[in-house]
N, CA, C and O of each residue as an XYZ file, in Angstrom:
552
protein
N       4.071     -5.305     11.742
C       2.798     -5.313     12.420
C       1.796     -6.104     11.584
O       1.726     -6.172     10.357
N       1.010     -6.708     12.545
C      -0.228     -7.260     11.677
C      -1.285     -7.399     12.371
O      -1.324     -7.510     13.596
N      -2.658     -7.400     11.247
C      -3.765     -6.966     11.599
C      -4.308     -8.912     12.212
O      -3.597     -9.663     11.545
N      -4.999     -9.546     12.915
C      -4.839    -10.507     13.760
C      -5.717    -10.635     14.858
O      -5.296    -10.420     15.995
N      -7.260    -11.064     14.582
C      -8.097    -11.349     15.935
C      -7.826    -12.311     17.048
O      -8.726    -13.004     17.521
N      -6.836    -12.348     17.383
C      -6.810    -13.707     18.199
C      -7.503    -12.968     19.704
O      -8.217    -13.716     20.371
N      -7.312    -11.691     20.155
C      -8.064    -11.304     21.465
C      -8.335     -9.945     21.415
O      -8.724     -9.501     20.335
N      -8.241     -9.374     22.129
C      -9.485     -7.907     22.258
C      -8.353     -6.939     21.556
O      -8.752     -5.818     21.240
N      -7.355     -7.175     21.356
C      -6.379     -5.688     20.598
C      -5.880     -6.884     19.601
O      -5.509     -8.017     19.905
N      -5.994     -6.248     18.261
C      -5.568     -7.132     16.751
C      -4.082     -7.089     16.340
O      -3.362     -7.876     15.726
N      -3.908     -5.993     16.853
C      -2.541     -5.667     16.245
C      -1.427     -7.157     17.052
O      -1.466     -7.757     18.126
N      -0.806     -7.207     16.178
C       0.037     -7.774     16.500
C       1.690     -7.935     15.733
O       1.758     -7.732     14.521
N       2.989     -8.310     16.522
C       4.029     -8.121     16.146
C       4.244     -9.524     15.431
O       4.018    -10.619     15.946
N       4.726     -9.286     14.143
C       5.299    -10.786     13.236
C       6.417    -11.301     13.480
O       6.858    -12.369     13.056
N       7.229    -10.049     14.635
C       8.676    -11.556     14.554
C       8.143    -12.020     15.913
O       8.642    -13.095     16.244
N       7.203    -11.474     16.862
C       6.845    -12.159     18.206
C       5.787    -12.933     18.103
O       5.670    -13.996     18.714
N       5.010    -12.496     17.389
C       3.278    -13.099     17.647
C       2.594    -12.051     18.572
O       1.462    -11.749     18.194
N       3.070    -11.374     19.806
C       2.777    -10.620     20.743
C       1.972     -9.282     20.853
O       2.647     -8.365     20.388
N       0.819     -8.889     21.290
C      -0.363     -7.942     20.700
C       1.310     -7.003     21.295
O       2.345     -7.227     21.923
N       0.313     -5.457     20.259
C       1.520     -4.331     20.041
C      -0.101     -3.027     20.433
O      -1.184     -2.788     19.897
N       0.667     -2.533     21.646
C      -0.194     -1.696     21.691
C      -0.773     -0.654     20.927
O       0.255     -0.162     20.461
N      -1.788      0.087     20.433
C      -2.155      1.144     19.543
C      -1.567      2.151     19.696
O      -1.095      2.817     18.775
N      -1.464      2.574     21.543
C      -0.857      4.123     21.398
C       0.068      3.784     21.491
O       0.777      4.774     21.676
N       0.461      3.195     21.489
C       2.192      3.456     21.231
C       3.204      3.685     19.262
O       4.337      3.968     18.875
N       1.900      3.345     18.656
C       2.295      3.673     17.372
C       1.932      4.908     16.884
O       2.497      5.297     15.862
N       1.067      5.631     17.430
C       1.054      7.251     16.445
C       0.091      7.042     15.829
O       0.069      7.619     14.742
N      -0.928      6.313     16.114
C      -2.131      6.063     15.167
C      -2.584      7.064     15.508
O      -2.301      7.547     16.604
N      -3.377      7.617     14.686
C      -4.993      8.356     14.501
C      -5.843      7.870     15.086
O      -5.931      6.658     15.282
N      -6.797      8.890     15.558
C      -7.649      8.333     16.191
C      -8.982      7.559     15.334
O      -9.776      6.652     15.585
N      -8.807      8.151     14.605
C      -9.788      7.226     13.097
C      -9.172      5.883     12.900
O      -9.928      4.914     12.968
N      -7.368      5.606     12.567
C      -6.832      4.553     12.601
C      -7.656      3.062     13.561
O      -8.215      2.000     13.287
N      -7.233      3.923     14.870
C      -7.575      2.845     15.931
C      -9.397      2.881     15.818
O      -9.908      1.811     15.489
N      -9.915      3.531     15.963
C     -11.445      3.102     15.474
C     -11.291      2.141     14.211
O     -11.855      1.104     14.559
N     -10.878      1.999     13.109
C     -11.032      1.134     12.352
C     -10.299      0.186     12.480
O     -10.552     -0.676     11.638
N      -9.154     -0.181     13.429
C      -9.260     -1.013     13.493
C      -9.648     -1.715     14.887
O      -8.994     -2.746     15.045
N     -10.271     -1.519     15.625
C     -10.915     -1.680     16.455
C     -12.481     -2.117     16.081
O     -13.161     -2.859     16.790
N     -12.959     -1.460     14.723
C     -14.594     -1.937     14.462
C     -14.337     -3.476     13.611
O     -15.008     -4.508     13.595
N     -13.080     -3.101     12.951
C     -12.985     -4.449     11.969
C     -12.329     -5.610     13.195
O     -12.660     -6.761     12.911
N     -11.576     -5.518     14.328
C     -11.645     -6.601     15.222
C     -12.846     -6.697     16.023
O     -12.643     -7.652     16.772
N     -13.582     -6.385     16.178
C     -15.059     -6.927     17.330
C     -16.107     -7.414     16.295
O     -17.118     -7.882     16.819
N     -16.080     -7.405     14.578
C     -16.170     -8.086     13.822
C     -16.059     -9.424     13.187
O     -16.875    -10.196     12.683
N     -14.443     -9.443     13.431
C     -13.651    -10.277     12.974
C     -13.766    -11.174     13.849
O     -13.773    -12.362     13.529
N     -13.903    -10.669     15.406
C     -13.760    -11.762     16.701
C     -15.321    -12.414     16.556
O     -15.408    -13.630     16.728
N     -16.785    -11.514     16.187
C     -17.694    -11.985     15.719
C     -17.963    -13.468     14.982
O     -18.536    -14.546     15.137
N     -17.291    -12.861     14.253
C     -17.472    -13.993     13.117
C     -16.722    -15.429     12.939
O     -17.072    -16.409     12.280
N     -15.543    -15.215     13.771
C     -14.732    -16.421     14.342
C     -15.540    -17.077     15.885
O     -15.683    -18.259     16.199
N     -15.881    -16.091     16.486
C     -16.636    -17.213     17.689
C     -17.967    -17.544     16.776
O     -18.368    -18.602     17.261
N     -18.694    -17.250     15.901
C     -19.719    -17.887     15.027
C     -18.927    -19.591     14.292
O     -19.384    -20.734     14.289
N     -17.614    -19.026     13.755
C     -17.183    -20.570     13.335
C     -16.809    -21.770     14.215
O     -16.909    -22.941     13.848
N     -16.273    -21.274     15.666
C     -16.197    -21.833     16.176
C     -16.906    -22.566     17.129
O     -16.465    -23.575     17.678
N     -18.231    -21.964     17.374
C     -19.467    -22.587     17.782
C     -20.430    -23.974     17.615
O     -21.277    -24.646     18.203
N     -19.508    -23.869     16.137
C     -19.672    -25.337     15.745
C     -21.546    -25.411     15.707
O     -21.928    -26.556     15.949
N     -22.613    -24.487     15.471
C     -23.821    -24.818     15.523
C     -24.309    -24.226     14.016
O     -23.562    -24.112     13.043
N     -25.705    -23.888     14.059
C     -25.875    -23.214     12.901
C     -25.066    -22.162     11.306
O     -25.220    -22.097     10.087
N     -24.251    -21.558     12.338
C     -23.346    -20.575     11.626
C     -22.251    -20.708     11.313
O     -21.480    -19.868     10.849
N     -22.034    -22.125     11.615
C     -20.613    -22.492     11.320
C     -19.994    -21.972     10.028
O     -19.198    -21.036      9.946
N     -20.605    -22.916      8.756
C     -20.575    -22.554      7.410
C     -20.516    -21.633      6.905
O     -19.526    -21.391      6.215
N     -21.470    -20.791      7.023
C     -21.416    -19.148      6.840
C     -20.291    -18.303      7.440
O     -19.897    -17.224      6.996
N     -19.914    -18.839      8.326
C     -18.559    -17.970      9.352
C     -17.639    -18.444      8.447
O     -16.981    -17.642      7.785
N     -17.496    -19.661      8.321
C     -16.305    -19.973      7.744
C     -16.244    -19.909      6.495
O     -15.081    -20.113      6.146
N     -17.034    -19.695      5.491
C     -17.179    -18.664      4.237
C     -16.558    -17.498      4.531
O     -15.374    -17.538      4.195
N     -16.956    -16.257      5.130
C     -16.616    -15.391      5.676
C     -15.400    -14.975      5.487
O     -14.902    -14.126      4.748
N     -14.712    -16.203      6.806
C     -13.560    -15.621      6.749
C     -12.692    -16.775      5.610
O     -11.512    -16.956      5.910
N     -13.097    -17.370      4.632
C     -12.447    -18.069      3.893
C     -12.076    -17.192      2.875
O     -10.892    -17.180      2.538
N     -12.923    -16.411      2.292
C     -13.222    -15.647      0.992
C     -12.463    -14.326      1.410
O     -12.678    -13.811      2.507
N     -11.327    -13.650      0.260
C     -10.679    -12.898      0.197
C     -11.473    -11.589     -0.276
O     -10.979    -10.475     -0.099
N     -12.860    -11.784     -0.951
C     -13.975    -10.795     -1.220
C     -14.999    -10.781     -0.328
O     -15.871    -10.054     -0.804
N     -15.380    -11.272      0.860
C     -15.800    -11.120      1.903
C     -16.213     -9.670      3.044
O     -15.409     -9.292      3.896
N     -16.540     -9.514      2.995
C     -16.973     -7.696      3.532
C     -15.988     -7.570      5.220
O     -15.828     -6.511      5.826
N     -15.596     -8.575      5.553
C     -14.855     -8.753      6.680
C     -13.229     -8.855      5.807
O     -12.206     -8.421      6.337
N     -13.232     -9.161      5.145
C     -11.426     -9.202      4.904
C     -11.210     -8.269      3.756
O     -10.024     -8.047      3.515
N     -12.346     -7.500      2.771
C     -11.784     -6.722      2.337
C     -11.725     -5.554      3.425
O     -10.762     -4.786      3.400
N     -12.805     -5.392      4.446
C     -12.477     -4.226      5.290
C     -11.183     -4.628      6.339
O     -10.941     -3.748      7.165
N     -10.568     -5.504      6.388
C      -9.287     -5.706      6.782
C      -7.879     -5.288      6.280
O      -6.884     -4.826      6.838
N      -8.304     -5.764      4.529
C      -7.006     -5.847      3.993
C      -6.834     -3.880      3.786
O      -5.791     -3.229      3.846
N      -8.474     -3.290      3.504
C      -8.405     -2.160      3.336
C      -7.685     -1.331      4.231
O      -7.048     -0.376      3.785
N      -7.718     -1.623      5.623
C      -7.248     -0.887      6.798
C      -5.565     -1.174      6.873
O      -4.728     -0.387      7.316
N      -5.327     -2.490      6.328
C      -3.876     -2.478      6.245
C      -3.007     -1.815      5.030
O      -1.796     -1.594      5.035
N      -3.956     -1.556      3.982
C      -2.971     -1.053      2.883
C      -3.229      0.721      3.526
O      -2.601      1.693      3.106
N      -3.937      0.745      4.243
C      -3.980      3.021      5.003
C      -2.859      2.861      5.949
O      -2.011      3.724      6.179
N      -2.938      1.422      6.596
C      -1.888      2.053      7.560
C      -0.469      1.435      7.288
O       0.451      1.231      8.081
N      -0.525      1.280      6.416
C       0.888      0.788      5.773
C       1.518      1.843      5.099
O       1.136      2.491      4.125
N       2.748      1.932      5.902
C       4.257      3.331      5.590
C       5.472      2.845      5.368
O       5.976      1.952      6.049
N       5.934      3.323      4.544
C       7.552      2.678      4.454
C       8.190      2.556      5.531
O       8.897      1.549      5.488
N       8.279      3.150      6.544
C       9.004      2.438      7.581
C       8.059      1.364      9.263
O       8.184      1.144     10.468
N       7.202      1.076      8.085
C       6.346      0.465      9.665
C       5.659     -0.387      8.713
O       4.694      0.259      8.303
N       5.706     -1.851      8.013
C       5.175     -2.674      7.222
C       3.736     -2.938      8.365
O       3.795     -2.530      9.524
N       2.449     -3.699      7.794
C       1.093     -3.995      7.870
C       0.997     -4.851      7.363
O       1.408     -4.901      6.204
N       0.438     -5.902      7.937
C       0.373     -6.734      7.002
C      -1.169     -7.742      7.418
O      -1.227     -7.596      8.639
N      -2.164     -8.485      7.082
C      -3.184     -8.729      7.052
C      -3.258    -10.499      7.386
O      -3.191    -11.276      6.434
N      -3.371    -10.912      8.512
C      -2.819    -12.509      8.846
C      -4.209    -13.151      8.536
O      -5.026    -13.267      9.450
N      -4.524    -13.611      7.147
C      -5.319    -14.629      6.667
C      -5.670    -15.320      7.371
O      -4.837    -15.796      8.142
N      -7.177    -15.769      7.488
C      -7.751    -17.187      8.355
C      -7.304    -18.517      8.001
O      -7.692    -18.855      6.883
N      -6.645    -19.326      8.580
C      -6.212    -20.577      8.235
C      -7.212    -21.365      9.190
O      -7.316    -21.026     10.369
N      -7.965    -22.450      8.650
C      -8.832    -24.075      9.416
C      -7.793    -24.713      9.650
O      -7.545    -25.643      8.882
N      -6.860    -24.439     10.757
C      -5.562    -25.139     11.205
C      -5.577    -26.026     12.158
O      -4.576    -26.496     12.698
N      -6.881    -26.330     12.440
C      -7.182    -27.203     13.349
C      -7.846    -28.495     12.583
O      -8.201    -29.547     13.114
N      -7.904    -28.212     11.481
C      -8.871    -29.365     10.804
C      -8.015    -30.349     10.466
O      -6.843    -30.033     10.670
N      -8.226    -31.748      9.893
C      -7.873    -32.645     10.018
C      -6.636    -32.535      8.404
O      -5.453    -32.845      8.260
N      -7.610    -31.983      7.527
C      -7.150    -32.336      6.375
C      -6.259    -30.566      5.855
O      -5.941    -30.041      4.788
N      -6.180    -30.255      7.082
C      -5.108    -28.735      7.215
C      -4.248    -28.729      6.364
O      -3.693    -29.760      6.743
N      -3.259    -28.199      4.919
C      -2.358    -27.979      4.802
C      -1.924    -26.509      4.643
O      -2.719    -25.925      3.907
N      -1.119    -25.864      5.002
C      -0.608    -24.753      4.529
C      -0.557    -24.156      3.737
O       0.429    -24.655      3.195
N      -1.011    -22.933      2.765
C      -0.866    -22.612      1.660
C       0.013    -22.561      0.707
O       0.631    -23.625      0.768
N       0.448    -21.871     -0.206
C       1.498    -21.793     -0.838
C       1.494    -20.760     -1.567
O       2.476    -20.365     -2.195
N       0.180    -20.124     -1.550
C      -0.017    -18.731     -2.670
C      -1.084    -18.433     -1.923
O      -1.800    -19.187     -1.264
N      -1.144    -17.060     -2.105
C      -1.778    -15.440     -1.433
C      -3.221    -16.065     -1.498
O      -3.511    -16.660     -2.536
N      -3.918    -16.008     -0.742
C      -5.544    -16.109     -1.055
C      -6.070    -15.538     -1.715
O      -7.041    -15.993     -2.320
N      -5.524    -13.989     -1.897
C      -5.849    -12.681     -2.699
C      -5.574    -12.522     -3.897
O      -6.450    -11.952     -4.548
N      -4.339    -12.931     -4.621
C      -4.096    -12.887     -5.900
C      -3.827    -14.016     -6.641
O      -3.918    -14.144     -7.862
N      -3.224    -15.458     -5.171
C      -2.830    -16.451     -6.117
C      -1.507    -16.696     -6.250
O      -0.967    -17.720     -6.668
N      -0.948    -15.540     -5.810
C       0.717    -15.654     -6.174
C       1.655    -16.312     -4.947
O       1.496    -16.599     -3.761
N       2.688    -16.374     -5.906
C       3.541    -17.312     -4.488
C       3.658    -16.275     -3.276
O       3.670    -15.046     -3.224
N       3.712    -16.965     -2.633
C       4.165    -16.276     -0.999
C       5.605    -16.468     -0.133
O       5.989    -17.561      0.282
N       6.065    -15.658     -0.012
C       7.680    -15.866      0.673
C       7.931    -15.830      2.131
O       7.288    -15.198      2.969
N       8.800    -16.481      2.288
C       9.240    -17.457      3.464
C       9.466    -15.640      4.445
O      10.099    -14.644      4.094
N       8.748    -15.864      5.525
C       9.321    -14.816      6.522
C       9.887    -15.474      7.725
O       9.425    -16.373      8.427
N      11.380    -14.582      7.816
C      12.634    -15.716      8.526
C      12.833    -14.987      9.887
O      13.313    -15.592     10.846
N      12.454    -13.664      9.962
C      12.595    -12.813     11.385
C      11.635    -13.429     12.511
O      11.959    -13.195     13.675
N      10.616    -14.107     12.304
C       9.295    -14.540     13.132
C       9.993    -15.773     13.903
O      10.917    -16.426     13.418
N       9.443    -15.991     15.126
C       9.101    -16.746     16.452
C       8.716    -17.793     15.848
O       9.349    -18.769     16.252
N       7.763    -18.110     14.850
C       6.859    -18.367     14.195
C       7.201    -18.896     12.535
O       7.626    -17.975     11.838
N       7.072    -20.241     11.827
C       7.052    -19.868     10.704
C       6.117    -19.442      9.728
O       5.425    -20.377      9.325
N       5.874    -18.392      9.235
C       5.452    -17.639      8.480
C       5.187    -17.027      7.124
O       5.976    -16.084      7.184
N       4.681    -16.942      6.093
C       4.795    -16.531      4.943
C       3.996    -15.551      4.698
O       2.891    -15.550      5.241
N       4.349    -14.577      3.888
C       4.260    -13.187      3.239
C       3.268    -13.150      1.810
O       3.207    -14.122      1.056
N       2.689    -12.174      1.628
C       2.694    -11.563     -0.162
C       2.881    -10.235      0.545
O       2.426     -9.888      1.634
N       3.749     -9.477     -0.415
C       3.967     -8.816     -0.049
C       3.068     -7.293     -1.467
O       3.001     -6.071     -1.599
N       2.630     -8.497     -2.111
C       1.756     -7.455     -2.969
C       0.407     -7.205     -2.431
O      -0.015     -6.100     -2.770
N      -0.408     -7.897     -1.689
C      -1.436     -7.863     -1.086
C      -0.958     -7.567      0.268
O      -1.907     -7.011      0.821
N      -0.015     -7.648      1.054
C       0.257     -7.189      2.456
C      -0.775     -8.591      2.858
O      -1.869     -8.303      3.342
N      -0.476     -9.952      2.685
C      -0.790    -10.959      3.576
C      -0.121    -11.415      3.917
O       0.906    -11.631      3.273
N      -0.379    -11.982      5.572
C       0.388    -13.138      6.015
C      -0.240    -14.198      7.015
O      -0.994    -13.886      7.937
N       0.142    -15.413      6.736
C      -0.168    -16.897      7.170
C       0.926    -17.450      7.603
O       2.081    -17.291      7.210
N       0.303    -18.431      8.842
C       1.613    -19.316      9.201
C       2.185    -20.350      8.129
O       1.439    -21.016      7.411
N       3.415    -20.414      8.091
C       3.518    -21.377      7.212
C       4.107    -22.423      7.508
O       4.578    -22.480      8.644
N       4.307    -23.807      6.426
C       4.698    -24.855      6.990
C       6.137    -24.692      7.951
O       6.916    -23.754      7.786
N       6.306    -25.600      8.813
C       7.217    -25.267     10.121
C       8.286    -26.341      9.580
O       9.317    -26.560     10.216
């Protein structure tokens, strides 16, 4: 599972891409409030970058910065709802549309290398010490 604003429910599945409904996992009802306040946030602050007007910069600070009040209250919600048998994991903002785009290669969060995830639709990479994940080169 991963945490993921792309539309009105965040959750989403890493070997599909495909939103994963809330009740169907056993969340708490505190669970789904948090993560429900940190996506109408998150969706905030991405239609601010993408607006392309005043707030661009600032949005895209935002969600660039791994100390950011939007991605530590992200990464926070993924290390609560993360259980040994149900991984969480926190899908980093990538400018993947920009011209001079490349893919990462290490965690935004610590720096460290990041590993190839091979189950995904999608190619993908992991830390699995920070619970991040980004698309990765294809």
């Amino acid at each position: 599972m991963g945490l993921s604003s792309l539309g009105s429910n965040p959750i989403h599945c890493l070997r599909c891409n495909l939103e994963v409904s809330p009740e169907g996992l056993g969340l708490s009802d505190s669970d789904i409030q948090t993560i429900t306040h940190w996506g109408s946030i998150e969706r905030a602050i991405g239609w601010l970058e993408l607006d392309s007007g005043a707030y661009e910069d600032w949005a895209r600070a935002q969600l660039l910065d791994p100390r950011s009040s939007i991605n530590a209250e992200g990464l926070e919600a993924v290390r609560s709802l993360n259980r040994p048998d149900r991984r969480w994991y926190y899908s980093f903002f990538q400018p993947e549309t920009d011209d001079d785009f490349e893919p990462r290669t290490t965690c935004p969060v610590c720096d460290g290398p990041l590993v190839q995830y091979k189950a995904g639709k999608f190619p993908q990479v992991l830390c699995e010490q920070d619970l991040v994940v980004l698309f990765g080169p294809s």
